[in-house]
BANUTI-951867 format. One record per residue: residue number from 1; residue in one letter; x, y negated, z of N, C-alpha, C in turn. Coordinates in steps of 0.1 Angstrom, whole numbers. Last residue first. Layout:
# residues N
NUM:A:X:Y:Z:X:Y:Z:X:Y:Z .
...
END
This chain:
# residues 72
72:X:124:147:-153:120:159:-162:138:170:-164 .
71:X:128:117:-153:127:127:-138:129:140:-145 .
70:X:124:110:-177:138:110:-174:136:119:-158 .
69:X:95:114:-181:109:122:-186:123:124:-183 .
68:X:88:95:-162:84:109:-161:89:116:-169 .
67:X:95:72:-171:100:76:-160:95:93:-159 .
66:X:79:72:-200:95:73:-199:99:79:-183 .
65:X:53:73:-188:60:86:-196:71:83:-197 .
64:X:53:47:-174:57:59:-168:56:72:-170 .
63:X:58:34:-200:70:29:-193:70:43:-184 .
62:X:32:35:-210:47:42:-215:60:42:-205 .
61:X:17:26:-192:16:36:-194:29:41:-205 .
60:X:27:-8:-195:26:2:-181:26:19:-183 .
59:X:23:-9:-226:33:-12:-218:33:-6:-208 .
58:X:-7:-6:-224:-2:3:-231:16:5:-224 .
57:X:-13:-26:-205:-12:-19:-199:-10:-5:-208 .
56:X:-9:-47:-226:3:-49:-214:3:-37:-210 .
55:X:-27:-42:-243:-12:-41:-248:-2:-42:-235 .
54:X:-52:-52:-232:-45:-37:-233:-36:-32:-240 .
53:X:-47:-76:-229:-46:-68:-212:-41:-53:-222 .
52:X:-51:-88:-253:-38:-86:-247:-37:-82:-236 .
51:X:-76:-73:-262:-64:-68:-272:-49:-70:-265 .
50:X:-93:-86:-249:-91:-72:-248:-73:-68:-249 .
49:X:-85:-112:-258:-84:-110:-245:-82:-98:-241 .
48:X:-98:-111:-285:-81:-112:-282:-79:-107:-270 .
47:X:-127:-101:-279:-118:-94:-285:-103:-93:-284 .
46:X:-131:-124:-266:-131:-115:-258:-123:-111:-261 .
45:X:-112:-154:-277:-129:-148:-281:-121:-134:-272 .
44:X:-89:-166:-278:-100:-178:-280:-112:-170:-281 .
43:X:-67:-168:-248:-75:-162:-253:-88:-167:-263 .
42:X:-61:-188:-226:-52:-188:-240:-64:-180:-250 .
41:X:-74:-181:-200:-77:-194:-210:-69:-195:-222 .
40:X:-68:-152:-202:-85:-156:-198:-87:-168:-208 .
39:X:-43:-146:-195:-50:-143:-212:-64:-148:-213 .
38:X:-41:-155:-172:-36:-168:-183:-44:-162:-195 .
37:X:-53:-135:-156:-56:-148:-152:-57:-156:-167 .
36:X:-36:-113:-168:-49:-117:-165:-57:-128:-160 .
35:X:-8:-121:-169:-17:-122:-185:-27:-119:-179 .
34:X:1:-116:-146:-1:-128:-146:-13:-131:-161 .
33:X:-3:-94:-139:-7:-98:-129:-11:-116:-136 .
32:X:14:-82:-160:0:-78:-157:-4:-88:-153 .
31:X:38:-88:-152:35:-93:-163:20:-93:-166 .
30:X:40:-67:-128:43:-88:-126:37:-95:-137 .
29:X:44:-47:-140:31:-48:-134:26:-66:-131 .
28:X:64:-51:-155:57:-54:-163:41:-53:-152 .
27:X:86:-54:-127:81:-60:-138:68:-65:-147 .
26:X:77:-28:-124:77:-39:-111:75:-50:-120 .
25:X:89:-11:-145:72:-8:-142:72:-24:-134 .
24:X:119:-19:-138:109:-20:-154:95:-20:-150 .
23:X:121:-7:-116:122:-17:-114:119:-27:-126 .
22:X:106:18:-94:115:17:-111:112:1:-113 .
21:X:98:21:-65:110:22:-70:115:21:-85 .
20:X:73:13:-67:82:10:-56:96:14:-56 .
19:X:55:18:-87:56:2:-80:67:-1:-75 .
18:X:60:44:-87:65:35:-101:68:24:-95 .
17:X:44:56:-69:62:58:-70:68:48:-79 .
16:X:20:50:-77:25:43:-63:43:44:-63 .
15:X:18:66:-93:20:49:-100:22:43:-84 .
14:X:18:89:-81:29:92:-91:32:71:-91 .
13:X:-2:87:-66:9:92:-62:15:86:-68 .
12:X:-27:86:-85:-17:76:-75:-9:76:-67 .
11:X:-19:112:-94:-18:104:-102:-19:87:-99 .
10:X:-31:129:-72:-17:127:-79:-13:122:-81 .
9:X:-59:125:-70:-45:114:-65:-29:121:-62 .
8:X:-66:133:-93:-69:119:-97:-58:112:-86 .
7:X:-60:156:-92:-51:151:-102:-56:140:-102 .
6:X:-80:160:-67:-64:167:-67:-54:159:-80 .
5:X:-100:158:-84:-103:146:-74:-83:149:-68 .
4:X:-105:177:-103:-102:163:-104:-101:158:-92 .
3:X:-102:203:-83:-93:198:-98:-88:183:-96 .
2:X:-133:194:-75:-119:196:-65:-106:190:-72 .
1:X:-148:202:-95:-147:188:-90:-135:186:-82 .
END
């Protein structure tokens, strides 16, 4: 249990680094912020709604495998 609880705040470590210095992630977190609210009323059935939070945050999660390569 230790493990996890050590790579769980790494791993807000790591997306607290993102927010505040890569300026792509700051962005698409902005883009987040807003497709939650707006995907709510554009959205015409759950399913879309799924489909476009978790495209943004597919977006989020590549963006900090790119930063974690180019650190690499």
């Amino acid at each position: 249990m230790d493990r996890i609880v050590k790579a769980f705040l790494n791993s807000l470590a790591a997306w607290r680094h993102l927010i505040r210095s890569e300026k792509a992630f700051q962005q698409e977190a902005a883009l987040l912020a807003v497709a939650l609210p707006l995907g709510w009323f554009l959205a015409p059935d759950a399913r879309s709604y799924i489909m476009l939070i978790g495209s943004v945050l597919l977006i989020l999660i590549v963006e900090g495998l790119n930063t974690g390569i180019e650190a690499a």
